[in-house]
CHARMM internal coordinates of N, CA and C (Angstrom, degrees):
IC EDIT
DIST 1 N 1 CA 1.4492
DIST 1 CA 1 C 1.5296
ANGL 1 N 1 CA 1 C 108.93
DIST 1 C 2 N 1.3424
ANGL 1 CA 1 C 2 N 111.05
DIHE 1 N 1 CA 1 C 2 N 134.54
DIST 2 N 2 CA 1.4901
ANGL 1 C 2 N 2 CA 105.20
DIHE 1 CA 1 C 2 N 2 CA 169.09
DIST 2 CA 2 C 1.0833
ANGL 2 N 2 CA 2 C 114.84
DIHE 1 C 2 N 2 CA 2 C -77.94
DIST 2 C 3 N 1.2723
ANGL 2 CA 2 C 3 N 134.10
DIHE 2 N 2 CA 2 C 3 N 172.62
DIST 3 N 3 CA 1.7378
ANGL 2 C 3 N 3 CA 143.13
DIHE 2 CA 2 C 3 N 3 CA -168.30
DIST 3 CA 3 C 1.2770
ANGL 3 N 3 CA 3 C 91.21
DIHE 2 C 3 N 3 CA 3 C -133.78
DIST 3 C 4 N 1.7225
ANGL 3 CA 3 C 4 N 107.77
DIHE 3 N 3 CA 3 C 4 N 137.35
DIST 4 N 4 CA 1.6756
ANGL 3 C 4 N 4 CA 130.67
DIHE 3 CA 3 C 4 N 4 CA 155.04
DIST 4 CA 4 C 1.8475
ANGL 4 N 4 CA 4 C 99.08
DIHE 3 C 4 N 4 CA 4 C -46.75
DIST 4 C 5 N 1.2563
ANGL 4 CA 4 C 5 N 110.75
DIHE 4 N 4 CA 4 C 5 N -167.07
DIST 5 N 5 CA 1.0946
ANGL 4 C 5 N 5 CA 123.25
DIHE 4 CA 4 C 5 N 5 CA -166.82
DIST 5 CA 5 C 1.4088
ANGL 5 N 5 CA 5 C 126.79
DIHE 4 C 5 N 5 CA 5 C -91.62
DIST 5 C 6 N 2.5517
ANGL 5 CA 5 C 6 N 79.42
DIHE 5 N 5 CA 5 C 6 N -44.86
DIST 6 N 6 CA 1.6690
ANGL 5 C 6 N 6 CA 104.35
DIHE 5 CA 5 C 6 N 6 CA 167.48
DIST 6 CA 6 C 1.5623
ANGL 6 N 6 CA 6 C 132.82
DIHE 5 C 6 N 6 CA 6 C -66.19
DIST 6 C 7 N 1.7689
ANGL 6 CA 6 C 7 N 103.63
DIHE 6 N 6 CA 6 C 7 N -11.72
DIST 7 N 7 CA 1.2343
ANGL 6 C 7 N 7 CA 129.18
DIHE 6 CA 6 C 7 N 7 CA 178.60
DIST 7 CA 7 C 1.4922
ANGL 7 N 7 CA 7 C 115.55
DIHE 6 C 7 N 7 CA 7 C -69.51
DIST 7 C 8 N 1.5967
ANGL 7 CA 7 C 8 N 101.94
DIHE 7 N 7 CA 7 C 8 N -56.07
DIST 8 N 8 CA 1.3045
ANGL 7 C 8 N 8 CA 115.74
DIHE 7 CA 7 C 8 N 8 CA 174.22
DIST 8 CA 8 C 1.4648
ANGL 8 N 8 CA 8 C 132.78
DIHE 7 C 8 N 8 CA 8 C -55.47
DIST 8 C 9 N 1.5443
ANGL 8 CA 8 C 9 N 108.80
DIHE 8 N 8 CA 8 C 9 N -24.38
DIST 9 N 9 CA 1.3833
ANGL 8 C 9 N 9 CA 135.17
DIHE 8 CA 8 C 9 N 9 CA 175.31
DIST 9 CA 9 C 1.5314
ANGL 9 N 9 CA 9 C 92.84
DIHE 8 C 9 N 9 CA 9 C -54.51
DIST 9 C 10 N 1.3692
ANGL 9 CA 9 C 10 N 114.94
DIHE 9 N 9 CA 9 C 10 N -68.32
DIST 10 N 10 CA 1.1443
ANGL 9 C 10 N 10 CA 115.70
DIHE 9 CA 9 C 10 N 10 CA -160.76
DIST 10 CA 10 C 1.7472
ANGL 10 N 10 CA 10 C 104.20
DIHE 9 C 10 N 10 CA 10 C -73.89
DIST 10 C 11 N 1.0529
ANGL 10 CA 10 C 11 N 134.99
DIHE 10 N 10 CA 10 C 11 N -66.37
DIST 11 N 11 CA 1.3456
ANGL 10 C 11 N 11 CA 144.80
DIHE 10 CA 10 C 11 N 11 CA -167.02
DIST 11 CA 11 C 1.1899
ANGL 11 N 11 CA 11 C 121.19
DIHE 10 C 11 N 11 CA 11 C -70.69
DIST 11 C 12 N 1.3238
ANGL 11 CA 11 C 12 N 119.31
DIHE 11 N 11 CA 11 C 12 N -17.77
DIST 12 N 12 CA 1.6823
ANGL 11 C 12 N 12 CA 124.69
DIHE 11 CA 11 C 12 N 12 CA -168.27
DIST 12 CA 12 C 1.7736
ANGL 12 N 12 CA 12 C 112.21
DIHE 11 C 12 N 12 CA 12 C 82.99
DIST 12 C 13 N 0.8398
ANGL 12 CA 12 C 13 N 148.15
DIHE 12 N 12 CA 12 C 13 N -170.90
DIST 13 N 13 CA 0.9760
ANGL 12 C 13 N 13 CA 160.93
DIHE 12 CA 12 C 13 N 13 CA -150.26
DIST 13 CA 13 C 1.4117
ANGL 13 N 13 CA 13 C 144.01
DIHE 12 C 13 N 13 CA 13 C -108.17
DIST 13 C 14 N 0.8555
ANGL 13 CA 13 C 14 N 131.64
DIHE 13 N 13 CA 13 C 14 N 140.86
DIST 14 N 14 CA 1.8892
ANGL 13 C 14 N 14 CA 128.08
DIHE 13 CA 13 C 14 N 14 CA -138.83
DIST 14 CA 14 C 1.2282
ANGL 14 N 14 CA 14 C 93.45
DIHE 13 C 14 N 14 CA 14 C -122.35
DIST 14 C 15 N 1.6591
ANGL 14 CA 14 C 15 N 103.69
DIHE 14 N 14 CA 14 C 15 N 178.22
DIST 15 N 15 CA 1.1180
ANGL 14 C 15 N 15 CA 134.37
DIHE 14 CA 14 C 15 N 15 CA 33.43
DIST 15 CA 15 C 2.3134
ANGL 15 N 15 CA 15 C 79.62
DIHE 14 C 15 N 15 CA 15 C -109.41
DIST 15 C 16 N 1.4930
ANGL 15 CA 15 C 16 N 100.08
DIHE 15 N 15 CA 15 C 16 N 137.44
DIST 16 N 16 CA 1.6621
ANGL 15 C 16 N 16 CA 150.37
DIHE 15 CA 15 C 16 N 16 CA 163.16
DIST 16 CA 16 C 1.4262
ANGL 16 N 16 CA 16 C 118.15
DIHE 15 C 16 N 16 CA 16 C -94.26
DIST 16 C 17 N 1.5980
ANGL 16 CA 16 C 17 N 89.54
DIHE 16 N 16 CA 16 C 17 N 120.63
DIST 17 N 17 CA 1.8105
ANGL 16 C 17 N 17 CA 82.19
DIHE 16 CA 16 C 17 N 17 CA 170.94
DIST 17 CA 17 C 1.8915
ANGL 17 N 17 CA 17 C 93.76
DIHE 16 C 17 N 17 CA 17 C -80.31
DIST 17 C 18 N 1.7074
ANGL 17 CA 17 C 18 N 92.42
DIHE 17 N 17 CA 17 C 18 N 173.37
DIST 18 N 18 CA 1.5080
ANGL 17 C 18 N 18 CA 91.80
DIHE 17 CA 17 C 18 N 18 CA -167.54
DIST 18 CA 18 C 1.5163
ANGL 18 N 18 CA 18 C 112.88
DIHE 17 C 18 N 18 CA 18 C -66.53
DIST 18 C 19 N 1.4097
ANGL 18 CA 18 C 19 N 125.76
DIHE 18 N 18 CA 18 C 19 N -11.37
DIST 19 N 19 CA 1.3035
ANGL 18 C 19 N 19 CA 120.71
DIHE 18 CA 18 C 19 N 19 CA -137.74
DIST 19 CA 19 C 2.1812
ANGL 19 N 19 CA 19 C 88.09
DIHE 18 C 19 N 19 CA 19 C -97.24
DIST 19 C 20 N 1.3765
ANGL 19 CA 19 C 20 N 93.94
DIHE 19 N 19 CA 19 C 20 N -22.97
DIST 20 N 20 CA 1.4367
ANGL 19 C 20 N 20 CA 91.95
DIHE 19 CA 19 C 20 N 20 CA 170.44
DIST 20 CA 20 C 1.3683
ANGL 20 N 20 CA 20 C 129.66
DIHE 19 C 20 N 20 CA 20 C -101.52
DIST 20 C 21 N 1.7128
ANGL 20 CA 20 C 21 N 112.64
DIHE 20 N 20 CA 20 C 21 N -5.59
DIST 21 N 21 CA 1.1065
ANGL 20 C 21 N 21 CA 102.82
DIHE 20 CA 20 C 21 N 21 CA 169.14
DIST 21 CA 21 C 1.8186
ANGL 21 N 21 CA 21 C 124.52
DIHE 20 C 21 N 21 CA 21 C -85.22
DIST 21 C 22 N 1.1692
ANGL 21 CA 21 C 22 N 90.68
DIHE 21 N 21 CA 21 C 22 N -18.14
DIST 22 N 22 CA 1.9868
ANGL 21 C 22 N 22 CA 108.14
DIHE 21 CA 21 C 22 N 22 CA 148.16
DIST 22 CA 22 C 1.2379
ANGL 22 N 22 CA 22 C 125.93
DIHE 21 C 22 N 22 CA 22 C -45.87
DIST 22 C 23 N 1.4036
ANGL 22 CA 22 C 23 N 131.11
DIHE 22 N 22 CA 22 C 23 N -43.14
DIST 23 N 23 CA 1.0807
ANGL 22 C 23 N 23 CA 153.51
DIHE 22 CA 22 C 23 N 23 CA -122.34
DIST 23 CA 23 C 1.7017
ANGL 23 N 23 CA 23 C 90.85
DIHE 22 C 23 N 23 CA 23 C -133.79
DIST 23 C 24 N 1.3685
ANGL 23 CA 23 C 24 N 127.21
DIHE 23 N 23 CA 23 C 24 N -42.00
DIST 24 N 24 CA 1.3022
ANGL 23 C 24 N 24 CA 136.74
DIHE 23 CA 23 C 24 N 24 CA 172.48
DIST 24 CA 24 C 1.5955
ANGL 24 N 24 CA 24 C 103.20
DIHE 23 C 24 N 24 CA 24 C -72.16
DIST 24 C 25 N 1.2043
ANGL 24 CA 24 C 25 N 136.26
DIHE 24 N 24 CA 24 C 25 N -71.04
DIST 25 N 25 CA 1.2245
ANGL 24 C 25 N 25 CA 128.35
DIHE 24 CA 24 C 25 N 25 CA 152.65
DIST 25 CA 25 C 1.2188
ANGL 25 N 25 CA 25 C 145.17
DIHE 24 C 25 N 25 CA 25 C -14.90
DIST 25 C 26 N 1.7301
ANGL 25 CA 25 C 26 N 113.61
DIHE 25 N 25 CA 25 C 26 N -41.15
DIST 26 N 26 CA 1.6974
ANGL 25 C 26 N 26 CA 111.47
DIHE 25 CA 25 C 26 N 26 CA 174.98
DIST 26 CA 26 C 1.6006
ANGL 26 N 26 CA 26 C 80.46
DIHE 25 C 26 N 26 CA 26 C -72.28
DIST 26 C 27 N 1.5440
ANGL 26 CA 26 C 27 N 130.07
DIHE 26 N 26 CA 26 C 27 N -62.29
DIST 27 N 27 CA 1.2246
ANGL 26 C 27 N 27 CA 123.49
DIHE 26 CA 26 C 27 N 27 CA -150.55
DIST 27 CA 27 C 1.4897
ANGL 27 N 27 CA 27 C 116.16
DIHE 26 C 27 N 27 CA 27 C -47.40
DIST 27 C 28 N 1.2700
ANGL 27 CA 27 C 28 N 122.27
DIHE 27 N 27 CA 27 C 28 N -49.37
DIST 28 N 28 CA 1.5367
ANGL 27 C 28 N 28 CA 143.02
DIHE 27 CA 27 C 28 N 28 CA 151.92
DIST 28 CA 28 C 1.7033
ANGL 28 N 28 CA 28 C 108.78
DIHE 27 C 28 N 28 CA 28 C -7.81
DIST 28 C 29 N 1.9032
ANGL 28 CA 28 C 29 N 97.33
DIHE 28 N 28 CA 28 C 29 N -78.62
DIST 29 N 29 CA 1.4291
ANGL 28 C 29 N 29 CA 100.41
DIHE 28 CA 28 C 29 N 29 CA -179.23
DIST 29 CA 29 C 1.7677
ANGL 29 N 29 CA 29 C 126.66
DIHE 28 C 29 N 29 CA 29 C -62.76
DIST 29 C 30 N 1.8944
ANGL 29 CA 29 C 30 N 102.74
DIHE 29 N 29 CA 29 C 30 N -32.76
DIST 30 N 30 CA 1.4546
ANGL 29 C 30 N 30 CA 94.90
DIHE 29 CA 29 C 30 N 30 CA 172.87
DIST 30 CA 30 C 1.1923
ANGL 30 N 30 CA 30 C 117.56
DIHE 29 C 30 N 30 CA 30 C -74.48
DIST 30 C 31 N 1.4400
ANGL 30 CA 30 C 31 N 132.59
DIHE 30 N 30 CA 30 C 31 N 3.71
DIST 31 N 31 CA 1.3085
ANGL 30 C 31 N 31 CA 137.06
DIHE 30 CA 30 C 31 N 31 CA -153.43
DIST 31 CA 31 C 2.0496
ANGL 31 N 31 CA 31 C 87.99
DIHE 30 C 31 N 31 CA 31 C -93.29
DIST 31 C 32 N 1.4675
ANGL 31 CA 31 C 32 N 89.68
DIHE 31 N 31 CA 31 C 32 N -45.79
DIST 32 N 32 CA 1.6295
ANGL 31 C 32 N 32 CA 94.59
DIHE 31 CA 31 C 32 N 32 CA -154.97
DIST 32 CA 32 C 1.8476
ANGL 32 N 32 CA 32 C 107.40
DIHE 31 C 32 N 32 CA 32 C -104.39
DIST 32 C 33 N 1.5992
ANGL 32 CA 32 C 33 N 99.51
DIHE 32 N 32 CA 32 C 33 N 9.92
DIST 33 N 33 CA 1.6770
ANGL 32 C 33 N 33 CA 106.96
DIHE 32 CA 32 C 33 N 33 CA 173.26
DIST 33 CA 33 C 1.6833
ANGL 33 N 33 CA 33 C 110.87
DIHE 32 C 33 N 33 CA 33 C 58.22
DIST 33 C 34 N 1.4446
ANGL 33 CA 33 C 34 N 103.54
DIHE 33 N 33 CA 33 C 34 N 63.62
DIST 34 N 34 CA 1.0383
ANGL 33 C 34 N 34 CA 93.76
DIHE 33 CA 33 C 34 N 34 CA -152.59
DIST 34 CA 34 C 1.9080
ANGL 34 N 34 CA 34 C 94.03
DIHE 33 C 34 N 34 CA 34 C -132.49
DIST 34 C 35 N 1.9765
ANGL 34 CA 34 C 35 N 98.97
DIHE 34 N 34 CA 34 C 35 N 36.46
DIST 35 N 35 CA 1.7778
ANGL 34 C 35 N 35 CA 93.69
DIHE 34 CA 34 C 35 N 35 CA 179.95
DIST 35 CA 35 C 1.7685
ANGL 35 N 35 CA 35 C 85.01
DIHE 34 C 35 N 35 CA 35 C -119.54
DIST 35 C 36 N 1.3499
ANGL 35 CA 35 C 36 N 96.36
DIHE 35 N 35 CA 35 C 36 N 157.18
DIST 36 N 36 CA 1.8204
ANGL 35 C 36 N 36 CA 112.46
DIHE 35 CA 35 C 36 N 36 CA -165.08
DIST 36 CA 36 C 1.6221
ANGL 36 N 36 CA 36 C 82.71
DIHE 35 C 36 N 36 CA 36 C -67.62
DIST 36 C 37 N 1.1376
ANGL 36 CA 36 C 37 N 114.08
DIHE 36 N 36 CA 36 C 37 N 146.73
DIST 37 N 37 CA 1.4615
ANGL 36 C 37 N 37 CA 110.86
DIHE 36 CA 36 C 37 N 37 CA -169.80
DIST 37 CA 37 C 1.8607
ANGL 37 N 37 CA 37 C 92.90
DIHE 36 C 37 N 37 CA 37 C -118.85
DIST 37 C 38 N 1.0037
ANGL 37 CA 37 C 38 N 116.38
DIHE 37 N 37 CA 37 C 38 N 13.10
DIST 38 N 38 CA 1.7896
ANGL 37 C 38 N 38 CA 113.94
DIHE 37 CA 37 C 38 N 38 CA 154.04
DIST 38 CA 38 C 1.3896
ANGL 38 N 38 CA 38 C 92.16
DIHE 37 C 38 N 38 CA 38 C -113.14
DIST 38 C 39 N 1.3120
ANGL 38 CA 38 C 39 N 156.26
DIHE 38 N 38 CA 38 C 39 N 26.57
DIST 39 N 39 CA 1.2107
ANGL 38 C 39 N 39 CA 136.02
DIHE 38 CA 38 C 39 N 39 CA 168.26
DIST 39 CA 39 C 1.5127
ANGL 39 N 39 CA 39 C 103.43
DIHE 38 C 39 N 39 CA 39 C -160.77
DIST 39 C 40 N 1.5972
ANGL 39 CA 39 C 40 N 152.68
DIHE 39 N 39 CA 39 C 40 N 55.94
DIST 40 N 40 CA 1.4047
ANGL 39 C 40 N 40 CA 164.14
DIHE 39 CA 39 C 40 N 40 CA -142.23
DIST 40 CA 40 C 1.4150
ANGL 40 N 40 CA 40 C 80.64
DIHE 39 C 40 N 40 CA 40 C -39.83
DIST 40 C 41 N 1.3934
ANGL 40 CA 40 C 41 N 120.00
DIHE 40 N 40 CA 40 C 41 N -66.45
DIST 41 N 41 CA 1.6437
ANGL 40 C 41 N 41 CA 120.50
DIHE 40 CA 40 C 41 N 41 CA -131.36
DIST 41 CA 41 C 1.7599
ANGL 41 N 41 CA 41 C 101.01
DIHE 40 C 41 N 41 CA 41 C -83.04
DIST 41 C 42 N 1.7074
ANGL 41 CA 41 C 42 N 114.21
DIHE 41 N 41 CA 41 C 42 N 5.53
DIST 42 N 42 CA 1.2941
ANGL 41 C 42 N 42 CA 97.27
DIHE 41 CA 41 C 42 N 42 CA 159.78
DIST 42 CA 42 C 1.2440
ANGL 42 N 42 CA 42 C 126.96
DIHE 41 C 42 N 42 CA 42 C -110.40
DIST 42 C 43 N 1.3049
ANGL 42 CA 42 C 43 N 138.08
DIHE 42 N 42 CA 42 C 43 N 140.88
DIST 43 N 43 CA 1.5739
ANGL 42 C 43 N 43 CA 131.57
DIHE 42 CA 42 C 43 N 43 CA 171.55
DIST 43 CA 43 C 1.4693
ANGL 43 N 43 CA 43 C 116.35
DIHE 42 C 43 N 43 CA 43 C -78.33
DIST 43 C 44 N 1.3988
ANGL 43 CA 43 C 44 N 112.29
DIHE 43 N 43 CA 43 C 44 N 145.34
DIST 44 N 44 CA 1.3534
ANGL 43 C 44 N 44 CA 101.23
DIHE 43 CA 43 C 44 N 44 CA 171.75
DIST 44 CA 44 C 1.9718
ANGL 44 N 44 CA 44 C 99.06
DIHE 43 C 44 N 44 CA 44 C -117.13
DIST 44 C 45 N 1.2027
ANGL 44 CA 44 C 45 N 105.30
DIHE 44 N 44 CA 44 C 45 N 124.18
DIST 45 N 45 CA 1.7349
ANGL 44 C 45 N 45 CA 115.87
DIHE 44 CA 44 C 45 N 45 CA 175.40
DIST 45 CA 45 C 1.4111
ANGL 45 N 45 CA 45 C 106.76
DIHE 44 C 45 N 45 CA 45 C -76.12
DIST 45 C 46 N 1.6927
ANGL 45 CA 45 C 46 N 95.07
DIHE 45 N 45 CA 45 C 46 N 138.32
DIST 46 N 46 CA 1.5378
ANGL 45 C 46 N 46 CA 123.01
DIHE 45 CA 45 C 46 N 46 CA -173.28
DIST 46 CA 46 C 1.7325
ANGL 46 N 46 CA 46 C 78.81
DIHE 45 C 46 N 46 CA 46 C -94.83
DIST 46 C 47 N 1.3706
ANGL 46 CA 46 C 47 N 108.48
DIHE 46 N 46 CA 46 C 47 N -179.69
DIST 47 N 47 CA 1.3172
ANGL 46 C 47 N 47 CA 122.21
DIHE 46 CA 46 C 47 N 47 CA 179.65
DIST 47 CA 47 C 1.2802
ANGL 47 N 47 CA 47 C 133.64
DIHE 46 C 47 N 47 CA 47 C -62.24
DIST 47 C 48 N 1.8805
ANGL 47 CA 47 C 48 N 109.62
DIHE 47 N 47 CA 47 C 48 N -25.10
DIST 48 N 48 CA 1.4967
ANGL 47 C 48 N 48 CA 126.34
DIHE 47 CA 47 C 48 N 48 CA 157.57
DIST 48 CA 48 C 2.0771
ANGL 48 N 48 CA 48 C 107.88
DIHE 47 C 48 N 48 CA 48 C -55.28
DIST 48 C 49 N 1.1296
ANGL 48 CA 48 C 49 N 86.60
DIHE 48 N 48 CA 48 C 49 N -65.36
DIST 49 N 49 CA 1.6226
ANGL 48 C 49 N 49 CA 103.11
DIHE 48 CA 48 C 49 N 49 CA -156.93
DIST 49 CA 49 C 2.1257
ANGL 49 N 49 CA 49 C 91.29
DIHE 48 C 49 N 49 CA 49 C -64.41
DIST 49 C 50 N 0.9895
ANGL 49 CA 49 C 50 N 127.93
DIHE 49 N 49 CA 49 C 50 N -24.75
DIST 50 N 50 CA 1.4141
ANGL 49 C 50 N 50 CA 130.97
DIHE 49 CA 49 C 50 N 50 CA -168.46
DIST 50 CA 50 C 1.7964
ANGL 50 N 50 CA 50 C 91.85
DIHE 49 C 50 N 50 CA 50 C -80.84
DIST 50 C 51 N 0.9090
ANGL 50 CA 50 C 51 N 122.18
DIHE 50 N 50 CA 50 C 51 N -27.46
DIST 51 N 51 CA 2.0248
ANGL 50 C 51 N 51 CA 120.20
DIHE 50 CA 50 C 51 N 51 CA 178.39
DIST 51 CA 51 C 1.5047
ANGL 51 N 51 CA 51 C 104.89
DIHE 50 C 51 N 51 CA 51 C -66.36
DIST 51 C 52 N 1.5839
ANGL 51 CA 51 C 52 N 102.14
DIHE 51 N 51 CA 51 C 52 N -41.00
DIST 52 N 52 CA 1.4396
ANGL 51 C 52 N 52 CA 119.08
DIHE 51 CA 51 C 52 N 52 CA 175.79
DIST 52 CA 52 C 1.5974
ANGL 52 N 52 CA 52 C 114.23
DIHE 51 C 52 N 52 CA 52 C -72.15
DIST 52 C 53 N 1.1654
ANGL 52 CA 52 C 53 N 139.18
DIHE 52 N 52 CA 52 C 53 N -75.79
DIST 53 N 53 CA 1.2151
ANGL 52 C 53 N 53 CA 134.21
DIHE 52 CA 52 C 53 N 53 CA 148.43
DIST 53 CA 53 C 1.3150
ANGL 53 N 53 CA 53 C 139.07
DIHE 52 C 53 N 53 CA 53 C -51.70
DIST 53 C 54 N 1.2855
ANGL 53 CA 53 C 54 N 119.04
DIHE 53 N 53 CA 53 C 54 N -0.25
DIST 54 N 54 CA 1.4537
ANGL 53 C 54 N 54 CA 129.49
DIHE 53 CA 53 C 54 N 54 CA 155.08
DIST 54 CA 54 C 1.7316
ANGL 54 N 54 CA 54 C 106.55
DIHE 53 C 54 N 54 CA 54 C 55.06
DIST 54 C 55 N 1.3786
ANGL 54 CA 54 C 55 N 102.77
DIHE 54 N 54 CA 54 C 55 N 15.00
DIST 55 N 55 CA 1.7224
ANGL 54 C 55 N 55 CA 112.09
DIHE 54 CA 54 C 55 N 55 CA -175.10
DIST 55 CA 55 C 1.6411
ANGL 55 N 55 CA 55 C 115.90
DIHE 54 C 55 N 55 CA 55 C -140.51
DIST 55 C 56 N 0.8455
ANGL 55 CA 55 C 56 N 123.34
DIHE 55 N 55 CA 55 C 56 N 159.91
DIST 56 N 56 CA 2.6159
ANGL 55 C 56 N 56 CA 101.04
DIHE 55 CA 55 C 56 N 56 CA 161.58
DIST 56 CA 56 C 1.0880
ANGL 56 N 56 CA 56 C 90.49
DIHE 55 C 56 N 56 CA 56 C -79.62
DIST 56 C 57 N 0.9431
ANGL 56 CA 56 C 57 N 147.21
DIHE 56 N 56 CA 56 C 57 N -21.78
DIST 57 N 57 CA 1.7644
ANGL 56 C 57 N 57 CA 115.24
DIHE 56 CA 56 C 57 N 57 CA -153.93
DIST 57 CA 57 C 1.4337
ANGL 57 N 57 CA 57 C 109.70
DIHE 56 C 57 N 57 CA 57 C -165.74
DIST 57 C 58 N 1.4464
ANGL 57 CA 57 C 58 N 111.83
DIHE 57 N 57 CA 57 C 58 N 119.80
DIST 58 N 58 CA 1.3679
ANGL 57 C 58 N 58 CA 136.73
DIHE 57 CA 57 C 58 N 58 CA 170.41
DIST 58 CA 58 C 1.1647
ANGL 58 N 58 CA 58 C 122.67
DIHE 57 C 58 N 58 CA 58 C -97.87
DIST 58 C 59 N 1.4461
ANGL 58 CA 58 C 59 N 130.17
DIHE 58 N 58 CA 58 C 59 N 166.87
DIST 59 N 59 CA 1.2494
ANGL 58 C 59 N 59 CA 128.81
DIHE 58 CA 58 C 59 N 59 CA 167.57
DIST 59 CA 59 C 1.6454
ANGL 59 N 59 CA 59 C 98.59
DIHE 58 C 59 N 59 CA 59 C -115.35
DIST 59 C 60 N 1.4339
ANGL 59 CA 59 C 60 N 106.32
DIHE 59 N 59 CA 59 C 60 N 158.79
DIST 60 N 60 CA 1.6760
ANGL 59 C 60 N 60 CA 118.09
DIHE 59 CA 59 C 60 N 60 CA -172.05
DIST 60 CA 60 C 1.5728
ANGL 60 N 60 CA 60 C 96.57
DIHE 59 C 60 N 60 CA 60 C -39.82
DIST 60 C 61 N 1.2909
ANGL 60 CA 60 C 61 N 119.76
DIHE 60 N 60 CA 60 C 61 N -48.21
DIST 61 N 61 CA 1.0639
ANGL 60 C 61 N 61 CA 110.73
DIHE 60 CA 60 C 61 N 61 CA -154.69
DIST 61 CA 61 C 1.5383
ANGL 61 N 61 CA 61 C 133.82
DIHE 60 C 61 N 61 CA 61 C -88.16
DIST 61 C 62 N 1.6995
ANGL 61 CA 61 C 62 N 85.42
DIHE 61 N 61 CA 61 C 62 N -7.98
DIST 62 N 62 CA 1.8422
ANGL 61 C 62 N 62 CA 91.26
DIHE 61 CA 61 C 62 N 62 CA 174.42
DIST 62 CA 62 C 1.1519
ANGL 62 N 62 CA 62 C 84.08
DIHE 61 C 62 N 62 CA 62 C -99.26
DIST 62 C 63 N 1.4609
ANGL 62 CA 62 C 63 N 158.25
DIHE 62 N 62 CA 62 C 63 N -20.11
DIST 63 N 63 CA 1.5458
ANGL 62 C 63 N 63 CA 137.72
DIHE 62 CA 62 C 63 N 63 CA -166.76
DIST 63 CA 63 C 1.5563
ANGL 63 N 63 CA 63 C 95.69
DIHE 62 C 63 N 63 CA 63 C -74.60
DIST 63 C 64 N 1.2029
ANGL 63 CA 63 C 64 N 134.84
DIHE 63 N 63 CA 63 C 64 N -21.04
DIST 64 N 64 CA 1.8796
ANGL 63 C 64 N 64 CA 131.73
DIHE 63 CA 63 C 64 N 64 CA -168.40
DIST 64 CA 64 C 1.7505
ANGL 64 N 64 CA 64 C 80.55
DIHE 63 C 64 N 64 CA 64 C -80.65
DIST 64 C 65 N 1.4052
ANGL 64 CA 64 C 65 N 117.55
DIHE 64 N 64 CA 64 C 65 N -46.16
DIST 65 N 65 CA 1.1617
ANGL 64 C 65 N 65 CA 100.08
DIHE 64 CA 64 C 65 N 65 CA -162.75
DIST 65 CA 65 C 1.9533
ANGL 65 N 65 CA 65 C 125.48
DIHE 64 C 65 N 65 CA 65 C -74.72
DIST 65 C 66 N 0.9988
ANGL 65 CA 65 C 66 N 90.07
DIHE 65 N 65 CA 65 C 66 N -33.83
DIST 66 N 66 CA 1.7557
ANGL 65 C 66 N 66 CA 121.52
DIHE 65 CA 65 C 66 N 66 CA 170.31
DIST 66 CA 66 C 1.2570
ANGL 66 N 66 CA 66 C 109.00
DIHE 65 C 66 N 66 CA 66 C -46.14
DIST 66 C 67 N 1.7623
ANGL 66 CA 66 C 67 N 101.13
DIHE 66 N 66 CA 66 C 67 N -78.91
DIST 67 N 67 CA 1.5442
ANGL 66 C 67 N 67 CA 103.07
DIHE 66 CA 66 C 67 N 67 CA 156.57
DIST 67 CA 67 C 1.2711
ANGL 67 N 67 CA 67 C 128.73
DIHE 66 C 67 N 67 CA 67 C -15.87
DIST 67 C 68 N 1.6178
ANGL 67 CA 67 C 68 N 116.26
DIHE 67 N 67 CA 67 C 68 N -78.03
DIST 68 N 68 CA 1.3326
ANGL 67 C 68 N 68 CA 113.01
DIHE 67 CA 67 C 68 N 68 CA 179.65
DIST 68 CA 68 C 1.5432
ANGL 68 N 68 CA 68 C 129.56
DIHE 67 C 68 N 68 CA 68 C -40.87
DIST 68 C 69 N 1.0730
ANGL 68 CA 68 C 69 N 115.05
DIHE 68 N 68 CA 68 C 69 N -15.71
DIST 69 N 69 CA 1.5963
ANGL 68 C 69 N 69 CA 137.23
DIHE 68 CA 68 C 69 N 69 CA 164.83
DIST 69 CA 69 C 1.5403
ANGL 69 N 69 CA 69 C 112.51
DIHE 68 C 69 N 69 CA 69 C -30.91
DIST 69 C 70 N 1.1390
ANGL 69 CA 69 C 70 N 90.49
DIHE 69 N 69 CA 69 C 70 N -63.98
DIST 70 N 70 CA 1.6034
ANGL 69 C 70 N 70 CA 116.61
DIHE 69 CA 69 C 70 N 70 CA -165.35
DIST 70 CA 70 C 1.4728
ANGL 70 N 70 CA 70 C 124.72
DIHE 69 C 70 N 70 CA 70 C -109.99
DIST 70 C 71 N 1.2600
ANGL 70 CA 70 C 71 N 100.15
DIHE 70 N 70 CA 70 C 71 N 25.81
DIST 71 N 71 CA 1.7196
ANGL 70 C 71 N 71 CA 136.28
DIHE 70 CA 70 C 71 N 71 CA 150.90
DIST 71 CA 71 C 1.1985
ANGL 71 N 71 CA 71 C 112.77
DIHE 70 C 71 N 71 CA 71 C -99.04
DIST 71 C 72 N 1.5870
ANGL 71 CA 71 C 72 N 107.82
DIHE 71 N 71 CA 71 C 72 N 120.63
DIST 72 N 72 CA 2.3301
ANGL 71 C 72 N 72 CA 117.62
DIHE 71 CA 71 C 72 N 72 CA 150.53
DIST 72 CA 72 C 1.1160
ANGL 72 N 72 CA 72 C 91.48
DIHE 71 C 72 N 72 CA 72 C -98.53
END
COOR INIT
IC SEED 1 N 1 CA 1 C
IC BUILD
């Protein structure tokens, strides 16, 4: 898959099949402590990951979807 630009910011550089650019991402957020720690399953976005989610804070399950955004 190719990666948007805002993707790449965060992950490094494509083209990723999807199953690792998922996989680059949890690593990303545990790297930088970056899950609501009263609620695991939400993330809160630093200023990289917020270009990508266009929001602070996702739940696991709209970020798979979000993500997919910014995948060809």
């Amino acid at each position: 898959m190719n990666l948007s630009p805002e993707l790449e910011a965060v992950i490094g550089a494509g083209p990723l099949p999807r199953s690792e650019v998922t996989k680059k991402i949890w690593e990303y957020i545990k790297k930088h402590d970056l899950q609501n720690p009263a609620n695991k399953r939400n993330i809160l976005a630093d200023d990289k990951l917020k270009a990508v989610f266009g929001k602070d804070e996702v739940t696991m399950f709209e970020m798979t979807k979000i993500v997919s955004g910014h995948l060809k």
